[in-house]
C-alpha positions in Angstrom: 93.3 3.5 123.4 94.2 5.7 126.3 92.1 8.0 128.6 91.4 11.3 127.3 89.2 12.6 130.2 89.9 15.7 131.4 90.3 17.9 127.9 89.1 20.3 125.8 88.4 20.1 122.4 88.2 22.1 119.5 87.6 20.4 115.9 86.7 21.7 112.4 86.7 18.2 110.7 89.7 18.1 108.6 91.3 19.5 111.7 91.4 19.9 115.5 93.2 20.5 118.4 93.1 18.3 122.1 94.8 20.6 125.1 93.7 20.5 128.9 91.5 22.6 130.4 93.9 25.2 130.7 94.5 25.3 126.9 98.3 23.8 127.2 99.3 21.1 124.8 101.9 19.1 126.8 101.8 15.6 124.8 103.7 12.7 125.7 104.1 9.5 123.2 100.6 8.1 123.6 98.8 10.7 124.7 96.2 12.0 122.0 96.6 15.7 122.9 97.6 17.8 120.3 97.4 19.5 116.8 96.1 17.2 114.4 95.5 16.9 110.7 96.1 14.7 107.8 96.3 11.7 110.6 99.4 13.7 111.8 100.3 15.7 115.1 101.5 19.1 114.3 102.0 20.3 117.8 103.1 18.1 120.7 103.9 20.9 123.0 102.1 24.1 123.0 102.3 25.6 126.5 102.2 29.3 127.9 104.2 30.3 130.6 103.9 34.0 132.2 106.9 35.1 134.5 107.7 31.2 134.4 104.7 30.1 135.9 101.9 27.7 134.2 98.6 28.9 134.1 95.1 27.4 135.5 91.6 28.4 134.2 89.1 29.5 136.3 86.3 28.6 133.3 86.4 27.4 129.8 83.9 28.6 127.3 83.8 25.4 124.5 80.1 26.1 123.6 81.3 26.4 119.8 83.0 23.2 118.7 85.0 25.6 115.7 86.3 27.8 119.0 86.9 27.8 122.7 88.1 30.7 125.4 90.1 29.3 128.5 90.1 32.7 131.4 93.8 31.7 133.2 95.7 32.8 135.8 99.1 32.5 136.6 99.8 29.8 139.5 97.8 27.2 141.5 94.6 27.6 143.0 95.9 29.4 146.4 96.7 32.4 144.3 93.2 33.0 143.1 92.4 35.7 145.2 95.9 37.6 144.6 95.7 37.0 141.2 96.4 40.8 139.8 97.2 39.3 136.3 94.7 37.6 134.2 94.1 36.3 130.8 91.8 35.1 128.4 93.0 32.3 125.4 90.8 32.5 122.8 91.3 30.0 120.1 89.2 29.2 116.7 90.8 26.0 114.9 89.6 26.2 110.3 91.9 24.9 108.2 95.0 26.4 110.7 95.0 27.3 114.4 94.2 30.7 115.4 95.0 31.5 118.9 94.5 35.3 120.2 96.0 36.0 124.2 94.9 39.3 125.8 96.3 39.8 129.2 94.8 42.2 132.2 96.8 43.8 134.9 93.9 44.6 138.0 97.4 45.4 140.2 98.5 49.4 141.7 101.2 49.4 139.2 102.9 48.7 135.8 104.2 45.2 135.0 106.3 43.6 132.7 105.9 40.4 131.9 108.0 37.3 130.5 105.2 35.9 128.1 106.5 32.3 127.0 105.3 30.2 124.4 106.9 26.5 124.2 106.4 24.8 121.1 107.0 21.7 119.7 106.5 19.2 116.9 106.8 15.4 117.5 105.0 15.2 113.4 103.6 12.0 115.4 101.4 9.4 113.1 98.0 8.9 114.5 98.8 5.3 114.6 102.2 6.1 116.6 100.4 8.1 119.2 97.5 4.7 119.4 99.8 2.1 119.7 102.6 3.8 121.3 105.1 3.8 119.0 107.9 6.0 119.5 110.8 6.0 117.4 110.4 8.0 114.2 112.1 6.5 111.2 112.5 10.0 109.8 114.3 13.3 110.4 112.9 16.7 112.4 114.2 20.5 111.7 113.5 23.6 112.6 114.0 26.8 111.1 114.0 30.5 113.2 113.6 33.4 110.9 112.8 37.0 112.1 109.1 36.4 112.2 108.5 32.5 112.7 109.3 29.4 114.0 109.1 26.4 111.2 108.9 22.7 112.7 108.9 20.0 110.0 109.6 16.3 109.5 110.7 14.5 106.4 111.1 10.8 105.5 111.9 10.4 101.8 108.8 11.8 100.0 107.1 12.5 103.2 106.9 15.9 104.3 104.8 17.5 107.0 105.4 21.1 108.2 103.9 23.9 110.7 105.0 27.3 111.2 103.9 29.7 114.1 103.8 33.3 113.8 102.5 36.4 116.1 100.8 39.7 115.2 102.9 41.0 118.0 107.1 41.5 117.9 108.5 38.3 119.4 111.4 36.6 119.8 111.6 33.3 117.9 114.0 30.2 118.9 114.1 26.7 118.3 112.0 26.0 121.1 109.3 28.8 120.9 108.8 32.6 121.1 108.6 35.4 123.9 107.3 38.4 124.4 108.0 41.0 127.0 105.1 43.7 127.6 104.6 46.2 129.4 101.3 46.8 131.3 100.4 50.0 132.8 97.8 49.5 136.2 94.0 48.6 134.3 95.6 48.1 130.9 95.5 45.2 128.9 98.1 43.7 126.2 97.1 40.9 123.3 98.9 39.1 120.7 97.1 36.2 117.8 99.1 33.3 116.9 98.7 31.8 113.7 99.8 28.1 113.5 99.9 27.1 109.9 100.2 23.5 108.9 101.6 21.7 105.4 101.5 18.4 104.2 104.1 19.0 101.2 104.1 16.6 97.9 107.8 15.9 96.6 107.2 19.2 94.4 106.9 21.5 97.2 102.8 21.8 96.6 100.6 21.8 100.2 98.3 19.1 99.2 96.2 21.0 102.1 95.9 24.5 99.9 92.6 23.5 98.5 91.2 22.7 102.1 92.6 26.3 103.0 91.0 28.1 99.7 88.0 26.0 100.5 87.7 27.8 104.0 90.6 31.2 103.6 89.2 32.9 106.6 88.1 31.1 109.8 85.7 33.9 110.2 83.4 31.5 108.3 82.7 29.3 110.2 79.7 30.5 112.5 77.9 31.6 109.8 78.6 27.7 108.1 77.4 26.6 111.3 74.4 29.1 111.8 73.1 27.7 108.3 73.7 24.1 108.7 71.7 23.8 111.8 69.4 26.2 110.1 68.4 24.3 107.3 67.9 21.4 109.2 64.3 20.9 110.7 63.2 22.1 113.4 62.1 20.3 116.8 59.3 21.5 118.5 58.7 20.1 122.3 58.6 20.8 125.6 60.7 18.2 126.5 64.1 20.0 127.2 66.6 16.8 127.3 65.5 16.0 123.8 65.7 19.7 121.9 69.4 19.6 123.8 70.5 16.3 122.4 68.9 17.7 118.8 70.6 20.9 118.4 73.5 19.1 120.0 73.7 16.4 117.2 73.6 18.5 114.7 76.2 21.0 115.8 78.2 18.1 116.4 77.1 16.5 113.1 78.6 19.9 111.6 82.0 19.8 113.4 82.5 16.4 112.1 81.7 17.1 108.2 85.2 16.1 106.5 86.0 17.2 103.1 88.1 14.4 101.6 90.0 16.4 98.6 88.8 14.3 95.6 85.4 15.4 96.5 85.8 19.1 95.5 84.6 20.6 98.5 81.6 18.5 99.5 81.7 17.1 103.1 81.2 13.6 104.6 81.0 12.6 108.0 84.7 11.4 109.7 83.7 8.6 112.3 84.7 10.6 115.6 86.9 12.4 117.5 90.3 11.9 118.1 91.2 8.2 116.8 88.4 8.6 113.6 88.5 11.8 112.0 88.1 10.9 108.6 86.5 8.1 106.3 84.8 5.2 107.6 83.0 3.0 104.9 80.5 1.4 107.5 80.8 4.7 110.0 79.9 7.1 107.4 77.0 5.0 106.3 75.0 4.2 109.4 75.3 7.8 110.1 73.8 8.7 107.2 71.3 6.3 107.4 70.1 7.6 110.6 70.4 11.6 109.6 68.4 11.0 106.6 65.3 12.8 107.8 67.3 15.7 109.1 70.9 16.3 107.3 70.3 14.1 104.0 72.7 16.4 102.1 75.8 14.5 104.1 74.5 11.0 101.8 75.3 11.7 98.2 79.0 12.8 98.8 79.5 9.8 101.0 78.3 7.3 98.7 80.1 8.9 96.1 83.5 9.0 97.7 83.0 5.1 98.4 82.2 4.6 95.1 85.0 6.1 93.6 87.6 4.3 96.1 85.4 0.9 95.5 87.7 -2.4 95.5 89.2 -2.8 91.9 91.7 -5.9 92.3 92.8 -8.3 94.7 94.9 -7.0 97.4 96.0 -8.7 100.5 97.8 -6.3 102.0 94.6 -4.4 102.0 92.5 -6.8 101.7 90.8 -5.1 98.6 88.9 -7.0 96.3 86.5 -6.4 93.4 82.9 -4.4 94.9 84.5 -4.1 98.6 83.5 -0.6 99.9 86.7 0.5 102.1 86.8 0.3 105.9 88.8 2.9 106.4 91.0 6.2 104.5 94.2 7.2 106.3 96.6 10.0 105.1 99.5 9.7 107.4 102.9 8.5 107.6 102.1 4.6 108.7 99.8 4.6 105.6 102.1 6.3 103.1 104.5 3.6 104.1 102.2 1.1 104.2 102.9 -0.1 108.0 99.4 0.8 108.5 97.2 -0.7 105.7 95.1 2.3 105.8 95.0 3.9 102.3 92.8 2.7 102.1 91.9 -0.5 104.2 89.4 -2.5 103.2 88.6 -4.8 105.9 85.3 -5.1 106.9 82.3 -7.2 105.3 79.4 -5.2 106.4 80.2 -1.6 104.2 79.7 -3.1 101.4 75.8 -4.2 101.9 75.2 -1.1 103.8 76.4 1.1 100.9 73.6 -0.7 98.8 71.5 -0.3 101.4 71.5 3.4 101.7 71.4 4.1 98.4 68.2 2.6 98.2 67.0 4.4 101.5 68.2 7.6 100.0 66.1 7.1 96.9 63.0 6.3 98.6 63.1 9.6 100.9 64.7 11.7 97.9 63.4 10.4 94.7 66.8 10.9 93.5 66.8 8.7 90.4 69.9 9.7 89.5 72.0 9.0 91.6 70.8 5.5 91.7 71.9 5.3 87.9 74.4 7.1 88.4 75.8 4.5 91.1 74.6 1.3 89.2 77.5 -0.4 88.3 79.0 -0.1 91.8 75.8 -1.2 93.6 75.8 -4.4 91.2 79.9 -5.1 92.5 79.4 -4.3 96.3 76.2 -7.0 95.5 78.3 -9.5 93.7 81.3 -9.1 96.3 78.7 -10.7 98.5 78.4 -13.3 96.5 82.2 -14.1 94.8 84.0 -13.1 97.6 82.4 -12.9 100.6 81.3 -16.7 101.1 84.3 -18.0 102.2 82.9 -21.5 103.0 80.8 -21.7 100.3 77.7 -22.3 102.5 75.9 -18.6 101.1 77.0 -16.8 104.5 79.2 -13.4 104.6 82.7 -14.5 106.3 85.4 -12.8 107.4 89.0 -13.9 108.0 92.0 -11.2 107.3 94.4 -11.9 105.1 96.8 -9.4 106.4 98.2 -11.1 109.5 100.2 -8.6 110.6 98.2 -5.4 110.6 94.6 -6.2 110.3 91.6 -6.6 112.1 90.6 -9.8 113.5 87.1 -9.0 113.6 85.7 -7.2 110.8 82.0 -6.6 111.7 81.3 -3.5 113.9 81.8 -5.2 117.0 86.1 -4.6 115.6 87.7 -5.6 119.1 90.2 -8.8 119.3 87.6 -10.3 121.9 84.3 -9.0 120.4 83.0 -12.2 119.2 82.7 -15.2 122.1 81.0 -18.2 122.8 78.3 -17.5 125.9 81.0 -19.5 128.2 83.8 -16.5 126.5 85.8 -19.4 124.1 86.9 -17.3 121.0 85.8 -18.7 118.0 88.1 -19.7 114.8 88.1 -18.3 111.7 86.1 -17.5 109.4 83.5 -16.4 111.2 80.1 -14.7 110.1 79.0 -12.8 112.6 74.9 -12.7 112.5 74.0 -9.0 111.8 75.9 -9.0 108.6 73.9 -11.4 106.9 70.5 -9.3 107.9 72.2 -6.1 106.2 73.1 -8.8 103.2 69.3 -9.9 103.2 68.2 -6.3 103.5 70.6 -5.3 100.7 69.9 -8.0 98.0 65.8 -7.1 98.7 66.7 -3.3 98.1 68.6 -3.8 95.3 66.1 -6.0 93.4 64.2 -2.8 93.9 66.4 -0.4 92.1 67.2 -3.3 89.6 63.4 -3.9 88.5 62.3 0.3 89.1 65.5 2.3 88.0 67.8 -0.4 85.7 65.5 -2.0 84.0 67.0 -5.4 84.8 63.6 -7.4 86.4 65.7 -10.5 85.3 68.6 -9.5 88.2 65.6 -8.4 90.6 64.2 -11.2 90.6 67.4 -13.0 91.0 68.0 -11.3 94.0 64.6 -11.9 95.2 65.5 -15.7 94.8 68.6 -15.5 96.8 67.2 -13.2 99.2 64.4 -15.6 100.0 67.1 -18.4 100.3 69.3 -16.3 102.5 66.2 -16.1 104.7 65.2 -19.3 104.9 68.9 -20.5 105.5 70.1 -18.3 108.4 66.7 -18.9 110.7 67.6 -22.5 110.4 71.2 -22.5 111.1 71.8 -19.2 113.3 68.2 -19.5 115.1 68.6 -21.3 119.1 65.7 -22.7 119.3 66.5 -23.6 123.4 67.2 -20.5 123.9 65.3 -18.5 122.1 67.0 -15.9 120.1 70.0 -16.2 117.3 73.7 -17.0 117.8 76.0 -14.5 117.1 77.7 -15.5 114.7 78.7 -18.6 113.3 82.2 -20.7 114.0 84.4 -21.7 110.8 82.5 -25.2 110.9 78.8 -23.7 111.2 78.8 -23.9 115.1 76.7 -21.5 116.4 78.5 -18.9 118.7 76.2 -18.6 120.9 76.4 -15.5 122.9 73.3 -13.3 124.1 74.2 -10.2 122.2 72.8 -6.7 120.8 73.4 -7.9 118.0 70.1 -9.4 117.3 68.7 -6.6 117.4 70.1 -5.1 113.9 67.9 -8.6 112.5 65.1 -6.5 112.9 65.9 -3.5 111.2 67.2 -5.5 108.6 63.9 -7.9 108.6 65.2 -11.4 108.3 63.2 -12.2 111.4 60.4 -13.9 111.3 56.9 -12.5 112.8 56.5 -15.0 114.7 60.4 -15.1 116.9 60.3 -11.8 116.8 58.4 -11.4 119.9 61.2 -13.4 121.7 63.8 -11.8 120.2 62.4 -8.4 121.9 62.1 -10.1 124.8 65.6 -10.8 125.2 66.7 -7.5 123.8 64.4 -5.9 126.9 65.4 -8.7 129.1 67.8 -7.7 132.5 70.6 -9.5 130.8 70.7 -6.8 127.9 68.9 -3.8 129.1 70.7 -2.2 131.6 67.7 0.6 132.2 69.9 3.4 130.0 70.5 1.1 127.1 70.7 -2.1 125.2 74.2 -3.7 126.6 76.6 -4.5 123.1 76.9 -8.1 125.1 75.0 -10.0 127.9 75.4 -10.0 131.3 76.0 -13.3 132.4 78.0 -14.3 129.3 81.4 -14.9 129.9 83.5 -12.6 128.7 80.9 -9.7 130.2 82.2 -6.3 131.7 79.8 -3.3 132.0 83.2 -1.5 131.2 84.4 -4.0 128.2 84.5 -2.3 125.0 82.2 -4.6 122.9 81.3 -6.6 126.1 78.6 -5.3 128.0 79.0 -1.2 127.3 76.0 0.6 125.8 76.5 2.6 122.5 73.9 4.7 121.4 74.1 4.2 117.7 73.3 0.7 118.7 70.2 1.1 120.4 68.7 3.6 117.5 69.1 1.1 115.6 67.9 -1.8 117.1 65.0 1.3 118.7 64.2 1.4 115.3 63.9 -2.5 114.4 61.6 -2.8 117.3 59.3 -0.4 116.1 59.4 -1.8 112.6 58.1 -5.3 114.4 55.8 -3.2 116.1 57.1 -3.3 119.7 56.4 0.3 120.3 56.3 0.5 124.2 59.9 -1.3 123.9 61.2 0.8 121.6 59.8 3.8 123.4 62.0 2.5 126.8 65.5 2.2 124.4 64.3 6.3 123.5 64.1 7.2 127.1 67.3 5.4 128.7 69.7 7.3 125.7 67.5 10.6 126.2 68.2 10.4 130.2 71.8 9.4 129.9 72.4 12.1 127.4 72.0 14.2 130.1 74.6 13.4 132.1 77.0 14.1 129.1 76.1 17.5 128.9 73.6 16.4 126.1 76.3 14.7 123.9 76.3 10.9 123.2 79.4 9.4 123.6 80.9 6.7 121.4 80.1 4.4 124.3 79.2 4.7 128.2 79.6 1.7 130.8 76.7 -0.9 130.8 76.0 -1.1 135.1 72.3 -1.1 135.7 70.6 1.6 136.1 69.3 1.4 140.0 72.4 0.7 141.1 74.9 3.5 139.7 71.8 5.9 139.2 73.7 7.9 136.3 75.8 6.6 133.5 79.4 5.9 133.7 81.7 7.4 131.6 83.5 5.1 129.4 87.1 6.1 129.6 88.5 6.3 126.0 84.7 6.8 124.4 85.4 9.2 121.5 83.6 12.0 122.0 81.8 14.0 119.5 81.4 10.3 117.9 79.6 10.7 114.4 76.8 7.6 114.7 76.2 8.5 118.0 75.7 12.1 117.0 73.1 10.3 114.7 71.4 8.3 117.1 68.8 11.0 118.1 67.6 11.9 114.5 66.8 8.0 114.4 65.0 8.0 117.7 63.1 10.8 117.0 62.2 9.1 113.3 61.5 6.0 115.2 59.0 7.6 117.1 57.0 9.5 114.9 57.2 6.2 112.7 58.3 8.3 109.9 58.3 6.2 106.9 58.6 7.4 103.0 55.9 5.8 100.7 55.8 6.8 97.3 55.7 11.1 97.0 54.6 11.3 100.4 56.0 10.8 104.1 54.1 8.7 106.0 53.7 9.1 109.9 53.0 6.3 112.6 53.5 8.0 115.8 53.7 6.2 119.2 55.7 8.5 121.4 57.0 7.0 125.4 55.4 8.9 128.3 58.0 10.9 128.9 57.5 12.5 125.8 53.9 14.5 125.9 54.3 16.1 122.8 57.0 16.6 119.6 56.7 18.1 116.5 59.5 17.8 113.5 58.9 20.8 111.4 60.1 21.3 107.8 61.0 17.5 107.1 62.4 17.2 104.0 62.2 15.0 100.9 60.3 14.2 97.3 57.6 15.7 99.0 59.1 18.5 99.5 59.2 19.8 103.3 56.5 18.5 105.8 55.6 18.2 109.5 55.0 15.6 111.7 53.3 15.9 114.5 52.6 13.6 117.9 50.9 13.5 121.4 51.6 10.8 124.2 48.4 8.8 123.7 48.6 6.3 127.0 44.8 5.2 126.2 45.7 4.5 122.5 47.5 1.1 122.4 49.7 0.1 119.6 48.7 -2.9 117.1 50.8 -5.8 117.4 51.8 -4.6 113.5 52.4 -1.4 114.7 50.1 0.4 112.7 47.6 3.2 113.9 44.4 3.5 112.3 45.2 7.3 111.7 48.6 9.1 112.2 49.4 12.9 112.6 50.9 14.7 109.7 50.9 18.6 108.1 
């Protein structure tokens, strides 16, 4: 992945647009700038020149994710103060790019300028621009009419298309447009751009035109925005970190809402800006899992989308099989070729018990009966995938080992990096492997489901089932994963049952899940608190000390805040409140420092020695789960909890919280608020339980 500090972003989920502070677009191979959509680039160069020179901004205004205003001047920073022509680049992305230039001349006397816009397409896949790949196996052309510039790309069937245009008279050319104005002293000039993109079917149809009569006017989009955040509930506290982080979430929550066309309209979360913007199977469901008590409109479509592309056959190339839940959904050129397997790609053994999981989550804060009938059959498959497909030792585990050699991932748990998943002394592991959070969610997922089975399917036969294996699962993986020297679980296991045994973060999705015992669950806090893992801003992803640590490694010793809400919220369900209250303060502090966004992932150096988090190079950035880690912390401390028609509230809120209130919660019981003061002379129950809790 390469570095992408230093830009500006602007992103309306199916599409957005990377430049540099400046607003130019000057893209080389593998840089991700550009104008993207469909997994495709549809401008590689988009740079404006006046009389020649490049401009530089003085300020950008990005404070709407949908639009952002770059103020420019021609020339370098000596000629600020002699800078008697000025402009403003204003630019609001939808389902095209809308780009309006005004330009000021503060000089004695008239002007004209030489106003140049260079434009290009390179069409690149978003697997080209990743890897680096450079050669296209396609043709480009380009057609100048009397009003626009058309760039497209076409390799057989595959066609891909944008086409610039200007309010304005301009001159068009093969490699962009000019204009010449005139500008009296104190006048201004402007022009709007319109850069419209097509992803054409052999017929000549835009397979993007429902997209485009879903949104026909960009002008929508603040209001969108105004009532998403709106109906979401409101946060009430004085401390001002934490209402940042909120509103921040869920305007960046907004921005990533991706409207896959077989869904009609209705909008899932992509996975993150710019490698990830669309489907995830195990992205799209954590997120939802953790917005639940805020956004819980973003979890039907999602699990119905993964239903409907649910494995159907056996398929090594994309590693399908019956009840898999898809790892990914590309649309590009490397997909429709299949030299990415992408379309979709089903590798990865943890979506699958998470979409089971949710569902049943989603019904317990809903009551949406329904939909948990409605999604029967495909909750029973992702449960018997488990079973039929997933043991690939026959030892009642959930393995992984790709079948495509060529393209796929190695590791297929969330940890998806080559060298993820190490011994403590940093030997890689053979294959299979089953890495030790997936069989918690598998635990957690057969428990659920027995749930459903015995409430809503009126199968107690296949509950109890399930409860069976469940309790087998449980005793089975405390014996074999459990290091008894050490004091918390391995990893993962090798292909012959060896333990891998790595201190990780890991063990800290056991406890959300609840396959840990009472009575290790004390040690496996201690280790997740411990100076090897916490690094004072977060739970590390791997130990320091373990061999294959780097506070800068990607799955080796960074901190990712989805993590930590997570395993925040796993503490607090073994009712280690004070620890889960520390995880809540170290992400709240760092956000901070990220202008109250969470990253995808920052650097894991402690705390008291870099005093601020470092920025993790090629962290995406807005990252969907980690735009869902704050709803989660703020549900892990106010303990919120459904039970039955009623939400239930445990509060135990860290000192450096005096006060929060959630307002207009909602759920079966229609809205609610939760309500909670710092108690420091109120200690928490080892069970976590308060003997009264704070709820309107």
């Amino acid at each position: 992945m390469k570095d992408i500090a230093g830009t500006v972003s602007c992103i309306d989920g199916n599409t957005f647009i990377v430049s540099d502070t400046s607003g130019d677009v000057a893209a080389s191979a593998a840089t991700p700038v550009g104008l993207f959509a469909a997994d495709t680039r549809f401008l590689s160069r988009w740079v404006l020149t006046i009389n020649g020179e490049r401009l530089t901004a003085l300020s950008v205004d990005d404070s709407q994710y949908y639009e952002v205003a770059f103020f420019v001047v021609p020339g370098g920073q000596v000629d600020y103060v002699q800078a008697d022509v000025s402009a403003i680049r204003r630019r609001r992305i939808g389902p095209d790019l809308v780009e309006s230039l005004t330009i000021f001349n503060y000089g004695d006397e008239e002007i004209e300028l030489d106003v140049r816009w260079e434009v290009a397409a390179d069409f690149a896949d978003i697997f080209d621009i990743k890897f680096d790949v450079r050669e296209k196996a396609g043709s480009h052309y380009t057609h100048v009419g009397p009003g626009e510039l058309r760039l497209g790309y076409r390799r057989g069937t595959f066609r891909r298309e944008a086409s610039v245009s200007a309010s304005e008279p301009a001159a068009f050319d093969p490699g962009g447009l000019r204009f010449t104005p005139r500008l009296r002293s104190g006048g201004r000039w402007s022009t709007d751009l319109r850069v419209v993109m097509r992803a054409l079917r052999p017929d000549g149809v835009d397979f993007r035109a429902p997209i485009r009569a879903l949104r026909p006017d960009d002008s929508t989009l603040p209001e969108s925005v105004r009532t998403w955040v709106a109906a979401a509930p409101k946060l009430d506290t004085e401390h001002g970190a934490l209402r940042e982080v909120y509103h921040r979430s869920l305007v960046d929550l907004a921005a990533l809402r991706f409207a896959p066309l077989s869904l009609g309209g209705a909008s899932v979360p992509a996975a993150g800006l710019p490698w990830f913007m669309t489907l995830f199977g195990r992205d799209s469901l954590l997120t939802c899992l953790q917005t639940l008590p805020v956004t819980p409109s973003l979890t039907p479509p999602t699990l119905r989308i993964l239903a409907s592309l649910q494995g159907a056959r056996t398929d090594h190339l994309l590693e399908e099989d019956p009840g898999r839940i898809l790892h990914e959904l590309r649309y590009g050129e490397s997909s429709a070729f299949e030299e990415q397997p992408h379309s979709p790609y089903y590798g990865t053994v943890d979506a699958s018990p998470l979409f089971v999981v949710l569902l049943d989550e989603y019904e317990r804060w809903s009551g949406d009966a329904a939909l948990v009938r409605e999604l029967e059959q495909e909750a029973r498959a992702a449960i018997a995938w488990i079973d039929d497909y997933a043991d690939l030792t026959s030892t009642g585990y959930v393995w992984y080992k790709r079948r495509n050699q060529v393209t796929g991932l190695e590791n297929q748990c969330w940890k998806d990096s080559w060298d993820s998943i190490s011994y403590a002394d940093g030997r890689l592991p053979g294959f299979p492997r089953a890495t030790c959070e997936v069989q918690g969610y598998a635990y957690d997922a057969k428990i659920r489901a027995a749930r459903l089975a015995r409430t809503f399917w009126g199968d107690p036969a296949y509950a109890d089932r399930l409860e069976r294996e469940a309790a087998a699962l449980y005793e089975r993986f405390n014996r074999d994963f459990w290091l008894d020297d050490r004091g918390y679980y391995a990893l993962a296991l090798d292909h012959d049952g060896t333990p891998v045994d790595s201190l990780s973060s890991n063990i800290g999705h056991l406890l959300w899940s609840g396959i840990v015992p009472p009575d290790r669950a004390t040690q496996v806090a201690g280790h997740l608190m411990g100076p090897a893992l916490f690094s004072g801003w977060g739970v590390r992803t791997l130990a320091e000390g373990q061999g294959r640590y780097n506070p800068l490694g990607y799955h080796n010793g960074t901190v990712w805040p989805f993590d930590n809400s997570f395993i925040a919220w796993g503490l607090r369900r073994y009712g280690f409140a004070t620890e889960a209250g520390r995880i809540v303060e170290g992400i709240v502090d760092a956000a901070t420092y990220f202008q109250g966004r969470l990253p995808e992932a920052f650097g894991g150096f402690e705390r008291h020695v870099t005093r601020y988090p470092v920025r993790y190079p090629t962290a995406g950035s807005p990252q969907a789960w980690s735009s869902g880690a704050c709803p989660l912390l703020i549900r892990t401390m106010l303990g919120l909890e459904p039970h039955e028609d009623h939400l239930a509230v445990n509060p135990a809120l860290p000192p450096a919280f005096d006060r929060i209130a959630l307002l207009d919660i909602p759920g079966r019981w229609g809205e609610v608020d939760a309500f909670a003061r710092h108690r420091p002379d109120r200690p928490v129950p080892e069970d976590g339980h308060h003997p009264a809790s704070s709820m309107e």
